[in-house]
C-alpha positions in Angstrom: -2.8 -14.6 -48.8 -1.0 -11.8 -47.6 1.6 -13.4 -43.9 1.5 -10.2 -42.4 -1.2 -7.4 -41.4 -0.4 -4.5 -43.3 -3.6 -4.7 -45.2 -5.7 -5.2 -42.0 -4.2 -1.9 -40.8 -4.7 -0.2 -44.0 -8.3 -1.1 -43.9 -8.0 0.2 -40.0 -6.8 3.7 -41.6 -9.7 3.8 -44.0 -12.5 3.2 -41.4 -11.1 5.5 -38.1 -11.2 8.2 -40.7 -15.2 7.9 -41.0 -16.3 10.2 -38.1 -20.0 9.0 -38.4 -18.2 5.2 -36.9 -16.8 7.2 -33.8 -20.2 9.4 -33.4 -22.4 5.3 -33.5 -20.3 3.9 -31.4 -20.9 7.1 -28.8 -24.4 6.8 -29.2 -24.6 2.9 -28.4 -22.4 3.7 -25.7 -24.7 6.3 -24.3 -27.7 4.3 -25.2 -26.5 1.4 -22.7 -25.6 4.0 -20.0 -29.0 5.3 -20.0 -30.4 1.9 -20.0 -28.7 0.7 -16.7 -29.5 3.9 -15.4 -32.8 3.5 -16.1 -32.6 0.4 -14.4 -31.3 1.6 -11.0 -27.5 1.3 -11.8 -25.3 3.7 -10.2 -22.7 4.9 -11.7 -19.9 2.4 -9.7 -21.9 -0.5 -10.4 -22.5 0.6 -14.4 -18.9 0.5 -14.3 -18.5 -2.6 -13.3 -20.5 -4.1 -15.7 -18.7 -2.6 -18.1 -15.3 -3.6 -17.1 -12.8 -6.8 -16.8 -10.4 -6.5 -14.9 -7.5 -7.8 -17.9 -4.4 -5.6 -18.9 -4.3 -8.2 -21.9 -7.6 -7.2 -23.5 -6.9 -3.8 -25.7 -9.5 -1.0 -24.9 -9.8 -2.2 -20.7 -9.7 0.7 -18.2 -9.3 0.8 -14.4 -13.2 0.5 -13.1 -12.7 4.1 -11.5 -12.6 5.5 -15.5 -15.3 3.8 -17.2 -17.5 6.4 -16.6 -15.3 8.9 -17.9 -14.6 6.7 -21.1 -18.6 6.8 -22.0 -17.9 10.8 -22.3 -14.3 11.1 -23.1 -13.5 7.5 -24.4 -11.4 7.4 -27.6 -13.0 4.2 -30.2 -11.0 1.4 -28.6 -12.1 2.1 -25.0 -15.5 2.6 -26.2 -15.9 -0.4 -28.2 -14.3 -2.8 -25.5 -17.5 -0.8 -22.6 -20.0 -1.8 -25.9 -18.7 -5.4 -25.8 -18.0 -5.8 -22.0 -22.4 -5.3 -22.0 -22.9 -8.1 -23.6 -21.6 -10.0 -20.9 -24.8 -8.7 -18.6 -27.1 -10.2 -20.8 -29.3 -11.5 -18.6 -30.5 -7.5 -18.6 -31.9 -8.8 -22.1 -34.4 -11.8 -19.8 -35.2 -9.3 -17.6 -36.8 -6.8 -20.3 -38.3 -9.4 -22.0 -40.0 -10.2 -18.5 -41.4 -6.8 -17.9 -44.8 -6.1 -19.0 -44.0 -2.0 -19.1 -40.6 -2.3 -20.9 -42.5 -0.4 -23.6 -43.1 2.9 -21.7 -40.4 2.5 -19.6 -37.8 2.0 -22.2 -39.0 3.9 -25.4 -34.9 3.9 -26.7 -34.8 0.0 -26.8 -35.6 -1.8 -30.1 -38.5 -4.1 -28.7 -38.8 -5.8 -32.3 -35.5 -7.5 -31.3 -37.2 -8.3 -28.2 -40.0 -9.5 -29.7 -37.8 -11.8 -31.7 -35.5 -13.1 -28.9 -39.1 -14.3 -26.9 -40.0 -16.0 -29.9 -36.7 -18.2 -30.3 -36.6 -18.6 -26.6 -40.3 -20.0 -26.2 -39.0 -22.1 -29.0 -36.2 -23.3 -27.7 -38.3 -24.1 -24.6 -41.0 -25.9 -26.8 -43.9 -23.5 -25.2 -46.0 -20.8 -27.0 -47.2 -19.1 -23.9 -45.6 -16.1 -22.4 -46.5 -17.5 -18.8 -44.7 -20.3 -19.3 -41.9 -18.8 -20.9 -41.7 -16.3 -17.8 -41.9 -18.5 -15.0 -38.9 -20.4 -16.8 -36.4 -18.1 -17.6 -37.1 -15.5 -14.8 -35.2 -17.6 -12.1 -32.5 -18.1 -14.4 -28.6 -16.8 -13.0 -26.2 -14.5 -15.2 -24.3 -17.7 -16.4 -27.6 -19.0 -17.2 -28.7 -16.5 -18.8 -25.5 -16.1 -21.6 -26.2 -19.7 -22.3 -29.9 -19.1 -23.1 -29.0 -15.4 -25.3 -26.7 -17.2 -27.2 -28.6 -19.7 -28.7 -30.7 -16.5 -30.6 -28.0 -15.4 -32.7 -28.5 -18.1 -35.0 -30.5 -17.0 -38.5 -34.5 -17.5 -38.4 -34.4 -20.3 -40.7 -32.2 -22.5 -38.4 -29.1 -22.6 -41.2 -25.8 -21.7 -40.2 -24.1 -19.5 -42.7 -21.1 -21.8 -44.2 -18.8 -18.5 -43.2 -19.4 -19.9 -39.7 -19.1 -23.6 -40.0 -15.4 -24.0 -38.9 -15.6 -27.8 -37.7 -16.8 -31.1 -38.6 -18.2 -31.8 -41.0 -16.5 -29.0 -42.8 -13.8 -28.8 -41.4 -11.5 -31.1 -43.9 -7.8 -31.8 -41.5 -9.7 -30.6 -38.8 -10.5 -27.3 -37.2 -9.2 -23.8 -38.1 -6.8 -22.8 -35.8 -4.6 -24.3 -33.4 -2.9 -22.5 -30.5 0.6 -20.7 -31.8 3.3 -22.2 -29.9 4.5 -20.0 -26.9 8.4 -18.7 -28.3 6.4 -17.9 -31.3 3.9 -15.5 -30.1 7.2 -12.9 -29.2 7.1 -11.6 -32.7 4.0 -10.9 -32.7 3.8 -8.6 -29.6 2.1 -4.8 -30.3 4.3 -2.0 -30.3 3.0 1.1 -28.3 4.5 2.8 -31.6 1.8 1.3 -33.6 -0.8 1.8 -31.9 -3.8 4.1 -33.3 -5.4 6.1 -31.6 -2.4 6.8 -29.1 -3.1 5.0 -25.8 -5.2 7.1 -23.2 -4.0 8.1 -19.8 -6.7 6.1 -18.7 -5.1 2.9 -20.7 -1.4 3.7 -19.3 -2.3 4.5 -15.8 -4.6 0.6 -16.1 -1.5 -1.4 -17.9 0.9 0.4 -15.7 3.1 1.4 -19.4 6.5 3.4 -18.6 8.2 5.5 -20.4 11.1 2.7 -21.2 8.1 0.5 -22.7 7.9 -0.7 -26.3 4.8 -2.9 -26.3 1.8 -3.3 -24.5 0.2 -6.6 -23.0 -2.4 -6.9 -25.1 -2.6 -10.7 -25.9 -4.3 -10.5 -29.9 -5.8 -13.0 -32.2 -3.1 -13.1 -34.0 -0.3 -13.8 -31.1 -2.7 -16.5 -30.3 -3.7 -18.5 -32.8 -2.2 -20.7 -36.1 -4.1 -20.9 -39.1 -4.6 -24.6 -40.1 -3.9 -24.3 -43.6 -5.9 -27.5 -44.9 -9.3 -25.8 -43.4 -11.5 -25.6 -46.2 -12.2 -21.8 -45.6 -8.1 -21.0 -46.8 -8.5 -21.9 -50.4 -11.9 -19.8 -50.4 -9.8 -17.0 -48.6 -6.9 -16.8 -50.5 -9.0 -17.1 -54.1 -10.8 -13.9 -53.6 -7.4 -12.2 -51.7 -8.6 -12.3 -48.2 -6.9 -12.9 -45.2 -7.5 -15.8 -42.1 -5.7 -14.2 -38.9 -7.9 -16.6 -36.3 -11.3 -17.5 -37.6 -14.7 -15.7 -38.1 -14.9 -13.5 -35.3 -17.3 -13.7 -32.4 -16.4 -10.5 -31.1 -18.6 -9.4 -33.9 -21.5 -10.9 -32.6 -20.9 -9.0 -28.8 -20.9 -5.9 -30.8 -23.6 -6.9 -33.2 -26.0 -8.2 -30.8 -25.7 -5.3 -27.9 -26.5 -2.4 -30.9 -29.5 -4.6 -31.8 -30.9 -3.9 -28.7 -31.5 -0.6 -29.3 -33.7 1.8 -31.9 -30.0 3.3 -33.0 -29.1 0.4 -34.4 -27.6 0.4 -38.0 -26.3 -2.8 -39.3 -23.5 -1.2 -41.2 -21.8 1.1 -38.7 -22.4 -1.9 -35.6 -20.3 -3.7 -38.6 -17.6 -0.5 -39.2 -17.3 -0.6 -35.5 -16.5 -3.9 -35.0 -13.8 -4.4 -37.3 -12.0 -0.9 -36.5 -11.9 -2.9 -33.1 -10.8 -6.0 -34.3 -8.0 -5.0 -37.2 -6.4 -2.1 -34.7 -4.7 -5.2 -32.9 -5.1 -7.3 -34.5 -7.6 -9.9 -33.3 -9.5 -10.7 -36.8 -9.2 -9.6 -40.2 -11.6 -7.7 -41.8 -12.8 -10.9 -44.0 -13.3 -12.5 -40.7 -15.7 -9.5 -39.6 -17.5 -9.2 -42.2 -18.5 -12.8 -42.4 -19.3 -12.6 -38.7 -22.1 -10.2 -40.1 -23.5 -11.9 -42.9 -26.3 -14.0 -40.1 -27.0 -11.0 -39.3 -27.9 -9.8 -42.9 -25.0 -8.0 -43.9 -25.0 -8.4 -48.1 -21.6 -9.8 -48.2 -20.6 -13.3 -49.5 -17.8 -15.4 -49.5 -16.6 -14.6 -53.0 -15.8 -10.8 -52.3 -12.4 -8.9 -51.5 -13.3 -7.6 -48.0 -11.1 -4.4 -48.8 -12.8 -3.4 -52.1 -16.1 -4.1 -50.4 -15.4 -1.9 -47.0 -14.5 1.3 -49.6 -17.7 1.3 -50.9 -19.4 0.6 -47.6 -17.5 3.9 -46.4 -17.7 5.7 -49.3 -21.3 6.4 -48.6 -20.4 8.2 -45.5 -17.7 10.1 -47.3 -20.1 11.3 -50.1 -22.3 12.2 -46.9 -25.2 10.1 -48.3 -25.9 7.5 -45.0 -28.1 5.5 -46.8 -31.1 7.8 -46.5 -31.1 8.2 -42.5 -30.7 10.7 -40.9 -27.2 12.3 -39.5 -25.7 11.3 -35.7 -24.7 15.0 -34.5 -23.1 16.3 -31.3 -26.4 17.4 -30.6 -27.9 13.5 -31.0 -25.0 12.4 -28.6 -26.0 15.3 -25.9 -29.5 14.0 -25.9 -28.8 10.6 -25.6 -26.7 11.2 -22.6 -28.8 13.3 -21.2 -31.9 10.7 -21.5 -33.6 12.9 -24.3 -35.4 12.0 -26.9 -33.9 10.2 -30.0 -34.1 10.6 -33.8 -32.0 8.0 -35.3 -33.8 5.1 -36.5 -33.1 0.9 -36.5 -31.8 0.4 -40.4 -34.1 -2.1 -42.0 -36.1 -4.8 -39.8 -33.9 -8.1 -39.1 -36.0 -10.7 -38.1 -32.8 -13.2 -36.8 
């Protein structure tokens, strides 16, 4: 297994190259602006949803430029405003409460709706929408996250093995400890480095002088030690992947706000998330991709995540997108502008 990152960042290279990635992740974004619109956001309060107030999280701007980041963002600062949603996911209750979310939101992907009421009512023990309703309706934010995130788990109830990290699994014990605090120096992230170049919108938030080598961005990797009798290393380091700090739930945030709406496409949500995740880096690649096997990415265990990411991209280089149609500036100027749609949800995931 390779000690340092310079095969995360070559796989980093690879995927910021695909424009198609940047052009998804601009049309999620614009998807979720339209959505709290639509729900009687205005603009300063869709930017605060959308922000957290944390220099050490890479891709955060001052609240005053969120806005400007869904229309002039560059893929970091986009993909952090795509994750921060997430954390309003008690949105996700309240559309499954309204009887006219149909007409009233036509862009949203009501099969994953659909599926979420059916794991929830579930979960409850109930099979009557009534019930479910007068349940979950009084339910707070915080409540809320804890009720969304028992849905990400696959419809059969069976945790992927990719994602069992602890007992009984988890041999010495679990994957990662913290790293020790005069180790996490080395592992700082030079401004140098740094891919796309930061924003003025990043600099003016971090308050980065000229004199400054390295941001404050706190990564996976400054974070985190890979225990090395885990039973996922041997696994990784037979098939030539890399372990920076465990399968990577950031995945999910990404994974699980595109699902909520008709754009989604399994692959780019996936492309997205790990150009996110290796720019740092938080995650390897490995680590992203098995984050997306639950939600039926065709990867397994026993694959090279490089090889497999070039022939995931290669199908966007060869201009083929599996069949569906093309995201074009004119798709993005629709979807900003509340217009109608033609992208459609890749395949039906019923998770």
């Amino acid at each position: 297994m390779e000690k340092e990152t310079g095969k995360e960042r070559r796989i980093y290279e690879k995927i910021y190259e695909i424009q198609e990635m940047h052009n998804y992740a601009s049309l999620i974004l614009g998807d979720i602006y339209r959505l709290l619109s639509d729900l009687g956001n205005d603009d300063e309060k869709i930017a605060e949803m959308l922000h957290r107030n944390n220099i050490k999280e890479a891709g955060q701007v001052s609240k005053k430029d969120v806005i400007d980041v869904i229309n002039n963002g560059n893929i970091r600062e986009k993909t952090t405003a795509i994750a921060m949603f997430i954390n309003n996911c008690y949105i996700i209750i309240n559309l499954i409460c309204m009887k006219d979310a149909k007409t009233r939101f036509p862009y949203i992907n009501h099969d994953r709706l659909r599926v979420i009421k059916n794991k929830l009512k579930r979960l409850i023990g109930t099979k009557d929408d009534a019930v479910l309703f007068d349940i979950i309706k009084p339910t707070t934010t915080k409540d809320a996250c804890a009720l969304c995130n028992v849905v990400i788990a696959p419809e059969t109830g069976v945790l992927l093995l990719s994602r069992v990290v602890g007992f009984p699994f988890g041999c010495a014990g679990n994957l990662r400890r913290s790293r020790p605090q005069d180790e996490q120096e080395k592992y700082k992230v030079l401004i140098s480095d740094i891919k796309p170049e930061l924003s003025t919108r990043e600099k003016e938030f971090m308050q980065i002088r000229d004199s400054d080598t390295h941001v404050q961005w706190v990564t996976g990797q400054m974070s985190w030690v890979i225990n090395k009798k885990h039973f996922l290393v041997p696994i990784a380091e037979k098939y030539h992947n890399n372990l920076i700090s465990g399968p990577a739930g950031s995945i999910d945030m990404i994974i699980q706000t595109c699902l909520l709406f008709k754009d989604f496409d399994l692959e780019l949500s996936t492309l997205v998330g790990i150009a996110w995740c290796t720019m740092c880096p938080d995650h390897s690649a490995y680590e992203c991709l098995i984050s997306a096997m639950p939600y039926g990415l065709d990867y397994s265990l026993n694959l090279e995540a490089e090889e497999y990411i070039d022939n995931l991209i290669s199908k966007y280089k060869k201009g083929s997108s599996r069949g569906s149609p093309k995201i074009t500036t004119e798709t993005l100027a629709e979807t900003l502008a509340g217009g109608k749609k033609t992208r459609k949800t890749q395949g039906k995931l019923d998770i």
